[in-house]
C-alpha positions in Angstrom: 1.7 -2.1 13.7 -0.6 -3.7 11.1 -4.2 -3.1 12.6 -6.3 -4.6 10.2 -4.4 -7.1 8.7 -6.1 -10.1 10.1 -9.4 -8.4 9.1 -8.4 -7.8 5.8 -7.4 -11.8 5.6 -10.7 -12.9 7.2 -12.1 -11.0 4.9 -11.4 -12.2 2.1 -11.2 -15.6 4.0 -7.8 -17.0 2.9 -5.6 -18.6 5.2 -2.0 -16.9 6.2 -0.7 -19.5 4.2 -1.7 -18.6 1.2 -1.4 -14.9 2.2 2.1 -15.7 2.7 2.6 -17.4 -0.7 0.9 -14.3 -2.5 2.8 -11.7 -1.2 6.4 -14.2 -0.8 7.2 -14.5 3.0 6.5 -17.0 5.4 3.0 -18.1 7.3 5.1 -17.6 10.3 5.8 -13.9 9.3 2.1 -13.3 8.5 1.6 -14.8 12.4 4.2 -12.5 14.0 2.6 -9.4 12.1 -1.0 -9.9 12.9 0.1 -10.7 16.3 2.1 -7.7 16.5 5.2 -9.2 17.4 7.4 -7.8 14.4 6.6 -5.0 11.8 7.3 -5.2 8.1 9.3 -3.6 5.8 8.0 -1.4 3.2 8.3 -3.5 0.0 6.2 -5.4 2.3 3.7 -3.3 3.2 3.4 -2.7 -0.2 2.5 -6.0 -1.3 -0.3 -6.2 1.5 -1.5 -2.5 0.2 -1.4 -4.0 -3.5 -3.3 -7.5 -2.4 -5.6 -5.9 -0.4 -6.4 -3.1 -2.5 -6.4 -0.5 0.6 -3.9 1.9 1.8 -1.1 1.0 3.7 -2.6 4.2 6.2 -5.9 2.0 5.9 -3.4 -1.2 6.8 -1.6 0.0 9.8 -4.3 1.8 11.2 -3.5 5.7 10.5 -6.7 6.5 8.2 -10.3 4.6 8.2 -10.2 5.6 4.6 -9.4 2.0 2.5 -8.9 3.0 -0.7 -5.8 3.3 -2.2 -5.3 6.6 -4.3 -2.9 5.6 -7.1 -1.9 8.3 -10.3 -3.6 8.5 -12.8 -3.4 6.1 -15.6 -1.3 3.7 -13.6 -4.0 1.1 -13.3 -7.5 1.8 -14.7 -8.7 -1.8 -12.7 -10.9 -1.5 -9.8 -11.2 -3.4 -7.0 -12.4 -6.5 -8.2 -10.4 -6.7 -11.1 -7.2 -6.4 -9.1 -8.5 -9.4 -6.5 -8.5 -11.6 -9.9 -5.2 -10.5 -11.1 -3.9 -11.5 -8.1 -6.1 -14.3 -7.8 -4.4 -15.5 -11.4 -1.0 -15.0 -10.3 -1.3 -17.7 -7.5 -2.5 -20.1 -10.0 -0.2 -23.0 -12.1 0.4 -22.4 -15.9 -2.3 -25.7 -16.6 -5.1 -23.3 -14.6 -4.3 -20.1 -15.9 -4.7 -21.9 -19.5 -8.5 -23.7 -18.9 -9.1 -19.8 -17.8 -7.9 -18.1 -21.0 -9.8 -20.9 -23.3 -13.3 -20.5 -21.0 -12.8 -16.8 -21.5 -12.4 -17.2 -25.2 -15.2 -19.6 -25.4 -17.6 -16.6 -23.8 -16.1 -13.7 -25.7 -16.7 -16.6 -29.2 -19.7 -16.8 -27.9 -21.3 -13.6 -27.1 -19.2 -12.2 -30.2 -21.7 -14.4 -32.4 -25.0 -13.3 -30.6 -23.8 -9.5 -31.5 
C-alpha cells in the first residue's frame, strides 16, 4: 500500500499526470495507487523511490525515515540535484538545449570575474 504517495505528489505539487509521464505508466495507475485500489510492482516502486528521492519503506509506509540510503559512490547528488535531473529528463531536446547554453553563459561568466 503506498501511504504517502499522494503526499509526496502534493508536495512537490505536480499533477498524476505528469507523475505518470515521469515514471512511464498511466494517470489512471497513479489514481488506483494513491487510492489504494492496486499495488505496484517493484521496478515501479523503484521509479517512485528514485523521483521522490525517499525510500520505498518511507513510500509504503514501513519507516518515517525518507531518505534513501544508496552505496557509496553510486550517486554523489543530493536531493535537489536529483529533482533537476529528473526535472531535465521530462523536458524536449529544444528546452534541454536553452538550459545547457544559459548554463554556459553563467559558468562564461563567472569564469571571467575569477
Amino acid at each position: 500500500m503506498l501511504v504517502r504517495l499522494k503526499e509526496l505528489r502534493k508536495e512537490r505539487e505536480i499533477s498524476q499526470q505528469r507523475l505518470a509521464d515521469a515514471i512511464g505508466v498511466s494517470q489512471q495507475s497513479i489514481n488506483k495507487y494513491e487510492n489504494h485500489d492496486i499495488e505496484p510492482d517493484i521496478d515501479t516502486l523503484q521509479k517512485f523511490a528514485l523521483f521522490f528521492d525517499a525510500s520505498i519503506d518511507y513510500i509504503v509506509g514501513l519507516s518515517d525515515i525518507r531518505e534513501r540510503i544508496m552505496p557509496r559512490g553510486e550517486n554523489d547528488l543530493n536531493g535537489e540535484e536529483n529533482r533537476l535531473v529528473d526535472d531535465y529528463r521530462q523536458l524536449g531536446e529544444q528546452e534541454k538545449q536553452s538550459i545547457k547554453l544559459t548554463m554556459k553563459c553563467f559558468l562564461d561568466r563567472q569564469r571571467m570575474c575569477q
